[in-house]
DRENZASE-752984 format. One record per residue: residue in three letters; x, y, z of N, C-alpha, C, O in turn. Coordinates in steps of 0.1 Angstrom, whole numbers, plus 5000, padded with zeros to 4 digits. Layout:
DRENZASE-752984
AlaXYZXYZXYZXYZ ...
END
This chain:
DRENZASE-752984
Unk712264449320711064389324709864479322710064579328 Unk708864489316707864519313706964529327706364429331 Unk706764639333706164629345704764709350704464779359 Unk704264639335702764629340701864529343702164409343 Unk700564589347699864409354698464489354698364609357 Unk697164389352696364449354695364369365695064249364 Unk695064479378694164389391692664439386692364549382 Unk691864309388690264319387690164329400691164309407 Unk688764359406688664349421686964359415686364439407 Unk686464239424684864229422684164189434684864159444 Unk683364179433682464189444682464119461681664149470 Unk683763979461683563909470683963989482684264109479 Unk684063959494684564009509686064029503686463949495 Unk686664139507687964129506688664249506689864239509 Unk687964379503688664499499689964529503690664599497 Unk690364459516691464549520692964489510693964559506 Unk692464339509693264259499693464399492694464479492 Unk692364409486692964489471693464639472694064699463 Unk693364669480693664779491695164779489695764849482 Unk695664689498697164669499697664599490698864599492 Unk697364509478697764519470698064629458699164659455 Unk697464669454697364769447698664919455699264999448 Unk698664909466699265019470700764939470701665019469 Unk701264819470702664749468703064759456704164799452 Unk701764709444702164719432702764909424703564929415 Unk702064989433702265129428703865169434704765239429 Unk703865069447705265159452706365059444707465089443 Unk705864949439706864869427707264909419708164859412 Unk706565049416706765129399705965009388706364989377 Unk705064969392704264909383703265019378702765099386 Unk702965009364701565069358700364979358700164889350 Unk699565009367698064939369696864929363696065019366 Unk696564849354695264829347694264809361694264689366 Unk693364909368691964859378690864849373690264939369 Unk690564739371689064679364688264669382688764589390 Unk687364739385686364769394685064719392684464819387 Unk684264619395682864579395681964649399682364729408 Unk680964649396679964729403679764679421679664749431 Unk679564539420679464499434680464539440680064599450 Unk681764529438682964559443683364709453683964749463 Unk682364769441681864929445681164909461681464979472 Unk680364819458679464809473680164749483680064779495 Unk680964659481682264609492683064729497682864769508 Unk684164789486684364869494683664999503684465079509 Unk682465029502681465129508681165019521680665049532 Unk681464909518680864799535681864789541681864819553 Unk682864759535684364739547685264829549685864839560 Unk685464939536686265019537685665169541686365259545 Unk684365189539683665259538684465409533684665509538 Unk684765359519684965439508684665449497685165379488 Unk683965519494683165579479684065579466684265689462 Unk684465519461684765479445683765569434682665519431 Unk684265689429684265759417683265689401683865619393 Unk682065689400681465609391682365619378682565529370 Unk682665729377683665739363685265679362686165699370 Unk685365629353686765599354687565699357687865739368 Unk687865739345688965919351688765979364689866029365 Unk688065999375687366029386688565899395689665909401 Unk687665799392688165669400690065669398690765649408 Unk690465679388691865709384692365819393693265799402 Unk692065909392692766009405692266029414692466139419 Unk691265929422691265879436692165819437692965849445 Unk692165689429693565589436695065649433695965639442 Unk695465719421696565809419696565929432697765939435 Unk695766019442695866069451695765959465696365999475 Unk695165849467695465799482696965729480697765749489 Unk697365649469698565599467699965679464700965619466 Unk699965809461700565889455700765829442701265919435 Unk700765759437701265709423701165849413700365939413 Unk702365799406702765909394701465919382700565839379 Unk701766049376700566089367700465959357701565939352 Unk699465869354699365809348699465639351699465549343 Unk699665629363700165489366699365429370699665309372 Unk698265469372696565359377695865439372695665559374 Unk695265309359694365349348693165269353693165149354 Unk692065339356690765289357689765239348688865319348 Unk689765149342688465139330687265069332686964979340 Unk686765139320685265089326684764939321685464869314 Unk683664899327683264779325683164719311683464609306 Unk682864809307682964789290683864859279683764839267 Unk684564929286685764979275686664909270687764899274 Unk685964809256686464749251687764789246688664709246 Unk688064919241689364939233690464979243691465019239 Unk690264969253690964949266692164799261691964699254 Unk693164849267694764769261694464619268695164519263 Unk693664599278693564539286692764389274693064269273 Unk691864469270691064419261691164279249690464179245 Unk692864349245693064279237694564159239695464169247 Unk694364039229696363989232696764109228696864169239 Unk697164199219698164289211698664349222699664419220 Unk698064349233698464519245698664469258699664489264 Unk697464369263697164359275698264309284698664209279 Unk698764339296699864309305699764139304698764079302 Unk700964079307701063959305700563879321700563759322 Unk700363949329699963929344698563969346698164059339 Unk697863939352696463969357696463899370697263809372 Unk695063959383695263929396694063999398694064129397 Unk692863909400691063909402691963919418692763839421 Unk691464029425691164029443690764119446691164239445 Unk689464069454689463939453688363879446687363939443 Unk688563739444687363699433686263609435686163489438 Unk685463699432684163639438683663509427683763509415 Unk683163409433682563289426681963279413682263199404 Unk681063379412680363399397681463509389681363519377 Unk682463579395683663559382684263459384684263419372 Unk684663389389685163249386684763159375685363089367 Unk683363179379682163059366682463119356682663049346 Unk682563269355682263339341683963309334683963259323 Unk685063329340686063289333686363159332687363129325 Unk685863079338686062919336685462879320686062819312 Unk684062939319683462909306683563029298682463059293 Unk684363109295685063219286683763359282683763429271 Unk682863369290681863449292681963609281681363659271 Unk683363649291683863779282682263879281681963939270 Unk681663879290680263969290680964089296680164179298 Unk681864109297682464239306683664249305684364149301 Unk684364389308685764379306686364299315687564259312 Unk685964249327687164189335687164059330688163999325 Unk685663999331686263839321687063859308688063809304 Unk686363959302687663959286688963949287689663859281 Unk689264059297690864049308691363879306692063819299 Unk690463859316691263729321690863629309691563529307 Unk689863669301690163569286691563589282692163489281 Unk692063709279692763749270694563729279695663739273 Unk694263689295695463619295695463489298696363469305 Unk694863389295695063269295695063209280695863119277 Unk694163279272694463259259696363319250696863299239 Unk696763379261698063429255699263389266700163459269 Unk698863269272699563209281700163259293700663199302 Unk699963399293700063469305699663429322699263319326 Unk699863519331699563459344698863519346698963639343 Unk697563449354696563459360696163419372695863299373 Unk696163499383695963479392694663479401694363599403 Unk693763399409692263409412692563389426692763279431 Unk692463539433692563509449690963529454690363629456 Unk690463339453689263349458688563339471688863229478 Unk687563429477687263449486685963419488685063499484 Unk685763289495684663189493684363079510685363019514 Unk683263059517683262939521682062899525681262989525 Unk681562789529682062639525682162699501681862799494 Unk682862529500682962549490681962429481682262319479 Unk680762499475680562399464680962359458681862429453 Unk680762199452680962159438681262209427682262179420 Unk680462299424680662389412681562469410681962499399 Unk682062549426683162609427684262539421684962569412 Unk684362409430685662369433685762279415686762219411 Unk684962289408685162249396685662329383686262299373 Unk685162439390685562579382687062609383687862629373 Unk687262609398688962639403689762479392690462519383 Unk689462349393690062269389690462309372691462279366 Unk689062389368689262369352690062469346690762449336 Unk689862609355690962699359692162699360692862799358 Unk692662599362693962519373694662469361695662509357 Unk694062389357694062309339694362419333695562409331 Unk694062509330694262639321695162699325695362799317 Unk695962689334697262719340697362839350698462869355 Unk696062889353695463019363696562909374697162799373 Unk696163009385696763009402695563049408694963149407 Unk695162929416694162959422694762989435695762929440 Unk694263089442695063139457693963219465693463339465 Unk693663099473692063139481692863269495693763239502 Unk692463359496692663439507692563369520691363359524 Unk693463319527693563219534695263239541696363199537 Unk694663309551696263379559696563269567695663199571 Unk697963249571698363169577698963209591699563309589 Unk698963189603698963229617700363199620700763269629 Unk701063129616702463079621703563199623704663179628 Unk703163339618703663439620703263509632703863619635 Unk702563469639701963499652701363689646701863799649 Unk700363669639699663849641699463879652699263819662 Unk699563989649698864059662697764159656696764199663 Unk697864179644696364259641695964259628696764249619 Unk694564269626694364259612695164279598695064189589 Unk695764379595697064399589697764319588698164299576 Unk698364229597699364099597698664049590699264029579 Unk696863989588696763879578696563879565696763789558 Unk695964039562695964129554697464089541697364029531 Unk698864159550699664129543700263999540701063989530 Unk699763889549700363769549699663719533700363669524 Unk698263749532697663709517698763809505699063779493 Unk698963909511699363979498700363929494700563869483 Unk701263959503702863889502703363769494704463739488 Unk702163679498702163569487702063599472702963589464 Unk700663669470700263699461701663779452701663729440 Unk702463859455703463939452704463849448704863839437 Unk704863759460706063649459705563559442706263529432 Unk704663539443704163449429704063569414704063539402 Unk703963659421704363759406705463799402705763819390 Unk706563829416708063799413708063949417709064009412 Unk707164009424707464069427708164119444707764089455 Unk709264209440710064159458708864299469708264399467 Unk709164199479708064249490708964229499709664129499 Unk708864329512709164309524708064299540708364329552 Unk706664219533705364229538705664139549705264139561 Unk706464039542706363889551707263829546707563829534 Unk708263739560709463699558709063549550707863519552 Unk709463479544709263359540710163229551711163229559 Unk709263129549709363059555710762999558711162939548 Unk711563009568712662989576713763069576714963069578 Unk712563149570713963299575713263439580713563559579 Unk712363379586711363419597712463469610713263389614 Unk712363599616713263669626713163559643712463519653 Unk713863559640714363509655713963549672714563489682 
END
């Protein structure tokens, strides 16, 4: 199995999503493509209130030191490093996973924008039939949204709105935290022990 994947994370509410994502995918022994937005930057400084490295290399062994992940296994690039593996079909992981994704990336990969590395990303897996995943974090939902998600959908993306489910009875932010991720993981095939699946839920 080939066990790389690359997560974008942009600007919408969500950091912790990407937070605990990214730290499952590292203890999976996955190699991580992080495509980081500039807004994204400003999210996590609002909710996580953590400073993100403007440089890639910098930003790479921040997340390589809070995760422990091994020398080389979260690769940070920049917004425009086109010759980034990510960049291209010939290289780029056959998985990709925007969290979380804010609306105007949504529009931009609906209509194949590619103004930046993360839309190119997600150009470059839907054009090579790969999986794409958009955990968007949005509400109420316009028209425009909900047309984008549709044409998305058509294109064989996964749309998966951050939208925790309570039937696990939380008890604290974390529970809902992981209840989004767990899915997100379960649909990558990746095994997680975040959250029991439905009816084998503990007694």
């Amino acid at each position: 199995m080939n066990k790389t994947i690359t997560l974008a994370i942009t600007g919408a509410s969500g950091a912790p999503y990407a937070l605990r994502l990214l730290e499952q995918l590292v203890a999976a022994q996955y190699e991580v493509f992080v495509l980081i937005s500039s807004a994204a930057k400003v999210v996590f400084a609002t909710e996580e209130d953590l400073k993100i490295p403007a440089q890639p290399e910098a930003a790479s062994a921040f997340f390589t030191d809070r995760f422990n992940a091994n020398p080389g296994q979260i690769r940070v690039c920049g917004k425009e490093e086109w010759f980034s593996p990510v960049a291209s079909g010939s290289a780029a992981p056959k998985q990709m996973v925007v969290c979380p994704c804010s609306t105007g990336t949504l529009s931009s990969i609906a209509v194949g924008a590619c103004d930046n590395l993360i839309e190119r990303a997600a150009d470059v897996v839907l054009k090579e039939r790969g999986q794409l995943i958009l955990v968007t974090r949005e509400m109420p939902l316009s028209s425009i949204h909900l047309e984008n998600m549709l044409k998305l959908s058509q294109m064989g993306a996964t749309i998966m709105p951050a939208s925790p489910g309570f039937y696990h009875q939380p008890q604290q932010i974390s529970d809902l935290i992981d209840f989004v991720v767990a899915r997100i993981l379960d649909h990558l095939g990746v095994d997680q022990s975040l959250m029991a699946r439905w009816g084998y839920q503990k007694k």
